[in-house]
N, C-alpha and C positions, 0 to 999 in steps of 0.2 A: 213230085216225082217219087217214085215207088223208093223207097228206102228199107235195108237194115240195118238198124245200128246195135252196134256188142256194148255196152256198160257197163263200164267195174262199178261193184258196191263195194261198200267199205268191209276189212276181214274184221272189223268189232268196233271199234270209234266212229261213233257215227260223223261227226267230223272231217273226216276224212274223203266224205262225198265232195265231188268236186262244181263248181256253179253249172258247167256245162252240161253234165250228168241229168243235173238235176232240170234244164232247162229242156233236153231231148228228152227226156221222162215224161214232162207238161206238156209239149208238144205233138206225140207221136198218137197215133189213132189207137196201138195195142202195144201193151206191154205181155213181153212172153214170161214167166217166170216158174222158177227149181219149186218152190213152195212160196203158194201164194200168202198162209198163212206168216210166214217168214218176213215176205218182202213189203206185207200189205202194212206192216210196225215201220219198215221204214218211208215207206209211200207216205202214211199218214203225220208221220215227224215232220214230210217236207212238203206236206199240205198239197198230195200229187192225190188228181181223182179220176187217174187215166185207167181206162176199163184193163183189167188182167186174165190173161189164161195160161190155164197149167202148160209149162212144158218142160221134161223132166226123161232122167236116163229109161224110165220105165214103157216111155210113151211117147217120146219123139220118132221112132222111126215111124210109127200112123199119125203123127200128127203134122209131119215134115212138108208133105202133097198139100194138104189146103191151107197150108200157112205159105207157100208158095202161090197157092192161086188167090190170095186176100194182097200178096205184094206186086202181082201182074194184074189185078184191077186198079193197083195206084194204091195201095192204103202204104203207111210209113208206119214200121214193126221196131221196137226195140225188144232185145233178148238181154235178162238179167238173169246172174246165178243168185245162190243163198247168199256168195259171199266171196268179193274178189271178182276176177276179170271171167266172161262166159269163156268156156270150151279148155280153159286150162285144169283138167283133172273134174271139168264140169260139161254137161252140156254145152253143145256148140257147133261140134266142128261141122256133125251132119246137115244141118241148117245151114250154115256156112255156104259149103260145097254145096249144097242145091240151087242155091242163090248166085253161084257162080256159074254153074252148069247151064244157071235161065239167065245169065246175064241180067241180075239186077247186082243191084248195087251194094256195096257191104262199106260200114264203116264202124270199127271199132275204135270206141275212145280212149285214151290212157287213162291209166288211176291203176287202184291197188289190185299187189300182186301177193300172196302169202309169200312165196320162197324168195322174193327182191329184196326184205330188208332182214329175213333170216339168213341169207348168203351174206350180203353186207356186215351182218353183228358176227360172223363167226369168224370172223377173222383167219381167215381161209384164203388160198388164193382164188380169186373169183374173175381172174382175165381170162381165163377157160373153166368152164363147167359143162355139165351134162345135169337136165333135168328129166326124172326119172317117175318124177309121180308116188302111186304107190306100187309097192313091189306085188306080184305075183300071189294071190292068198295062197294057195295050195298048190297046182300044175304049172310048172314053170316055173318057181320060185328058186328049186336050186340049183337050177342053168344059168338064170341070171344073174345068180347073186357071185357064180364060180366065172361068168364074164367081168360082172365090175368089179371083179379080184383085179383085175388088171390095166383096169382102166386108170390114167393117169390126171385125169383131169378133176377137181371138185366133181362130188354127185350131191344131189339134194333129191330126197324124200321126202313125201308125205305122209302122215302115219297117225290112226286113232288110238287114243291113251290107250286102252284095253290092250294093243297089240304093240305097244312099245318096244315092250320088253323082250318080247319075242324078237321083233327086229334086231336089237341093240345084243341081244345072245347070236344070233344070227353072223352079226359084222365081226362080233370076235371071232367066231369060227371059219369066216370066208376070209375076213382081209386082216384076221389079226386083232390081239387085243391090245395092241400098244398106237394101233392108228388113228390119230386124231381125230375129234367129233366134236359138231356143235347143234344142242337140241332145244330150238325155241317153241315155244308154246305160249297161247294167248297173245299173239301181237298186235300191238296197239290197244288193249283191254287193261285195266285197272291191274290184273296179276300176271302181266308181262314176265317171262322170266326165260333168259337164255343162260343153258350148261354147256360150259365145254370143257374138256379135257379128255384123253384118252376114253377106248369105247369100253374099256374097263372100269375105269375108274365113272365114267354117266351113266352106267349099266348099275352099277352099285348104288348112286345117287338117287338113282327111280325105284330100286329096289326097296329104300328106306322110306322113298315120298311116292308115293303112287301118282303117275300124270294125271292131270284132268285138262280140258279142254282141246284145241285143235292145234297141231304138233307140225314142226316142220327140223326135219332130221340134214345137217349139212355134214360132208362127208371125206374128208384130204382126198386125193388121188395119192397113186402109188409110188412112191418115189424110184 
C-alpha cells in the first residue's frame, strides 16, 4: 500500500536512531532527503542501500506533483530531514498536505526533536510553551519579537551561532534584560553545552565564547 512515512534522524548522536527508523528506511522503495550528501553518512553507518532523492526547501514545490504520482502508483516514500523530525523548521509540511489532499496515507515516527530536550534542560516552565522556529531575518522581525513581549507562556527558538547574538541583544530590548533564558547548543554531540541565566548575563557569555554549532534558544514567558 501506497505509504509516506516522516523519519526523525538523529540531531548529532547517531545512536539515537531508533530500530524502527532504521527498519522503514530498509524497507521503503525511496528515501526523500534535505541533503543527500548528509543522510548518505548515516544511510551508510546503517548498512541502508535504499535508492535517494533530493528533496529540499529549494525544490520541493516542483518536486511535490511527482512524488505524489510515484505514491498513487503504490510505491512506499519515506521523507528524512539533515537532522531531527521532517517539517519541524524543515521540509515537510508541503508533502504532507499533498498526501492528505490525495488521500494517501501519512505516518510519521517518533524520535528526536532539537527543541524537546532543550525545553526539558532549561528549566523553564515547559506545561505551556509556544514553538516559534526561527525568528523573522529582517521584515517582520520587530512585530514579532514586540508580540512575544507579551506572551506568557515559554518560547523556544531556533538560531545559527553567526546570529546569536543578534537574537540574545534583541530579547534584551523586547522583553528585558533580566528575563530568564536558556541556550543549548550541540545536543546530544560530544560539546553539549546548555547556558542559562538572564538574557543579560547569556548575551555576555557568548560574547566572550563565540557559539558554534546548532543552537536552540528557550525563553520564560512574561510574568
Amino acid at each position: 500500500m501506497a505509504k509516506l512515512y516522516l523519519v526523525p534522524t538523529p540531531i548529532g548522536n547517531l545512536e539515537d536512531m531508533t530500530f524502527r527508523a532504521i527498519k522503514v528506511l530498509k524497507e521503503v522503495d525511496l528515501i526523500l532527503a534535505e541533503d543527500t550528501r548528509t543522510s548518505g553518512k548515516l544511510l551508510k553507518h546503517y548498512e541502508i542501500a535504499t535508492h535517494m532523492q533530493s528533496h529540499h526547501m529549494h525544490n520541493e514545490h516542483k518536486t511535490t506533483e511527482s512524488i505524489i504520482r510515484k505514491l498513487k502508483s503504490g510505491e512506499t516514500i519515506a521523507l528524512i530531514s539533515d537532522a531531527g523530525t521532517p517539517a519541524i523548521s524543515d521540509p515537510g509540511f508541503l508533502l504532507t498536505r499533498a498526501c492528505v489532499e490525495n488521500n494517501i496515507e501519512v505516518e510519521c515516527l517518533p524520535g528526536a526533536t532539537a527543541f524537546v530536550p532543550a525545553l526539558v534542560n532549561s528549566g523553564l516552565p515547559n506545561d505551556k510553551f509556544v514553538f516559534e522556529g526561527f525568528l523573522p531575518v529582517k521584515k517582520g522581525r520587530q512585530t514579532r519579537l514586540q508580540l512575544l513581549a507579551e506572551e506568557t507562556r515559554t518560547m523556544i527558538f531556533y538560531e545559527s551561532p553567526h546570529k546569536l547574538i543578534k537574537t540574545l541583544g534583541n530579547l534584551v530590548e523586547y522583553l528585558g534584560a533580566d528575563r530568564a533564558v536558556s541556550v543549548s547548543r550541540e545536543l546530544s554531540k560530544f560539546h553539549e553545552e546548555t547556558v542559562r541565566g538572564t538574557v543579560k548575563e547569556v548575551l555576555s557569555h557568548f560574547e566572550q565564547k563565540p557559539p558554534k554549532g546548532e543552537i536552540v534558544v528557550v525563553v520564560a514567558g512574561k510574568k
